[in-house]
C-alpha positions as CSV (number, residue, x, y, z in Angstrom):
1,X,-58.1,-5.9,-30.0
2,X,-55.8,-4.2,-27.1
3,X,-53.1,-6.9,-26.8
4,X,-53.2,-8.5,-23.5
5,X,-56.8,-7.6,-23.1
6,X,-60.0,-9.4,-23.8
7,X,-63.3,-7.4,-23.9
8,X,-66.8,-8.7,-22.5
9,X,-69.8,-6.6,-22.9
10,X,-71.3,-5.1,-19.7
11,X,-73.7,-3.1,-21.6
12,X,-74.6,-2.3,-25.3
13,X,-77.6,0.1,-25.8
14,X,-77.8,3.0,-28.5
15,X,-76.7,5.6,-26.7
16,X,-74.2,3.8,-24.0
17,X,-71.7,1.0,-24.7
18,X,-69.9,-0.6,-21.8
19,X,-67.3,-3.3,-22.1
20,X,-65.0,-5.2,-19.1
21,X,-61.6,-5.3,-20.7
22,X,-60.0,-8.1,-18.4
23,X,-56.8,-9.1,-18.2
24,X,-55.4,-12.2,-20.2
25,X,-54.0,-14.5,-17.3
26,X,-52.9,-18.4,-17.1
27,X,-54.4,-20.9,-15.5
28,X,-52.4,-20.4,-12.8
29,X,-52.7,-16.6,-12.2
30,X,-55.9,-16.1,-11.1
31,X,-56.3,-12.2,-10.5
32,X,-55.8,-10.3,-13.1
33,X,-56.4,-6.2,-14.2
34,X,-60.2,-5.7,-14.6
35,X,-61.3,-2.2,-16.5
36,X,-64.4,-0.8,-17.2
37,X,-64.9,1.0,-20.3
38,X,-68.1,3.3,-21.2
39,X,-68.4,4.7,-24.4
40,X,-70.6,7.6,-25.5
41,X,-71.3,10.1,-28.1
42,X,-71.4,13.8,-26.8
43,X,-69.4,16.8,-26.9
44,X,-65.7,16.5,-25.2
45,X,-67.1,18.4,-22.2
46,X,-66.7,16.6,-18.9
47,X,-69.8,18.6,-17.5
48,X,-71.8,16.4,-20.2
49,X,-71.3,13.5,-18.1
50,X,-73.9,14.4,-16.4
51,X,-76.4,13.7,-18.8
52,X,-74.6,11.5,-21.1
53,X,-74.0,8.6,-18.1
54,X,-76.4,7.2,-15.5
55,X,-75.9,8.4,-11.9
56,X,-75.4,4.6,-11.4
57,X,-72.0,4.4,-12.9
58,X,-70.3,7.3,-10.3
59,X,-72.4,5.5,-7.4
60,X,-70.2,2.5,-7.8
61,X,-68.1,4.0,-5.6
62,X,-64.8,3.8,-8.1
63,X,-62.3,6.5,-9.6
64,X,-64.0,7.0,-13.3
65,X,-61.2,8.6,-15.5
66,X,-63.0,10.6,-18.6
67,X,-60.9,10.8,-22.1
68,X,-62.4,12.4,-25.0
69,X,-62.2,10.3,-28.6
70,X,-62.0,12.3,-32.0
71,X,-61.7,12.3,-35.5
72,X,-60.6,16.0,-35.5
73,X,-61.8,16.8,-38.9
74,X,-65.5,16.7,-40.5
75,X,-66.3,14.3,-42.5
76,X,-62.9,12.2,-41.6
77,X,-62.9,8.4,-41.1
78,X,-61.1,7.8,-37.4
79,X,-57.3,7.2,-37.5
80,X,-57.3,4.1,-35.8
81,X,-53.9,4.3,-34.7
82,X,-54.7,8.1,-32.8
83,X,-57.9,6.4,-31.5
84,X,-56.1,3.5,-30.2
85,X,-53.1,5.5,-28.3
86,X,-55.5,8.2,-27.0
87,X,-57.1,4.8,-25.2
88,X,-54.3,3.5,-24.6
89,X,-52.7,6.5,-23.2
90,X,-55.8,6.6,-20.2
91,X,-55.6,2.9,-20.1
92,X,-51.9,2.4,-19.2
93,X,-52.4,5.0,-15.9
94,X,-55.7,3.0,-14.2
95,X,-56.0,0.8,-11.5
96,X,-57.6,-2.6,-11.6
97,X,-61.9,-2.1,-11.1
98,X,-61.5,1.4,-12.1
99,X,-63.8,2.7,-14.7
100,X,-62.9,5.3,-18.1
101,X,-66.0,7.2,-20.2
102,X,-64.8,8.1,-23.1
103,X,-66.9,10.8,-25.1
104,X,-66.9,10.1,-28.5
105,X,-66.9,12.7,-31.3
106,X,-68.9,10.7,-33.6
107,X,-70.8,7.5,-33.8
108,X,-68.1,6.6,-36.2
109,X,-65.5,7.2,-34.0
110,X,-67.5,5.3,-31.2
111,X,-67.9,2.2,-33.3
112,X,-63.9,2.4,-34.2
113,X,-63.1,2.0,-30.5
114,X,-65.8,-0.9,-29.8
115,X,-63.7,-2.3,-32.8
116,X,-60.3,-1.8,-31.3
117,X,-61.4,-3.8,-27.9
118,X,-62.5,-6.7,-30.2
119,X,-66.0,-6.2,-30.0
């Protein structure tokens, strides 16, 4: 789990995953940061995007930041620690409704982050 953050499904299909990360506020603070988070498996290409995400995502009409996710090394189990600052690192320079795809080396990788959020 990202402190500070709680993550909602938006979308969880084979080939996408998208989660809300939202903002932990009180009672009394009623606005908080909302993120959108799409995760994929592809090569770290952003020209991939194109097939890898639906045309629907970019017509939401807000920024999309794209990070790549790896393992760097066949066969390797994800260092969850390098998987979590890499998101973090995209993560700590977005505005609230804005949206990150990350493309993930591996389905392993992909199913480190999902972890990371809390999912």
């Amino acid at each position: 789990m990202i402190d500070g953050l709680t993550a909602t499904w938006v979308s969880n299909t084979d080939t996408l995953k998208e989660i809300e990360l939202r903002e932990t506020v009180s009672q009394i603070q009623q606005d908080g940061l909302v993120l959108s988070v799409i995760l994929v498996v592809g090569p770290p290409d952003p020209n991939a995007l194109s097939y890898l995400v639906p045309r629907s995502v970019f017509e939401r009409g807000l920024a999309v930041h794209v990070g790549a996710l790896s393992t760097r090394g066949a066969n390797t189990t994800p260092d969850v620690n390098e998987l979590l600052d890499e998101i973090l690192n995209i993560l700590e320079v977005m505005n609230p409704h804005e949206i990150v795809v990350f493309i993930c080396d591996t389905q392993d990788t992909l199913t480190a982050a999902v972890n990371l959020m809390g999912l």
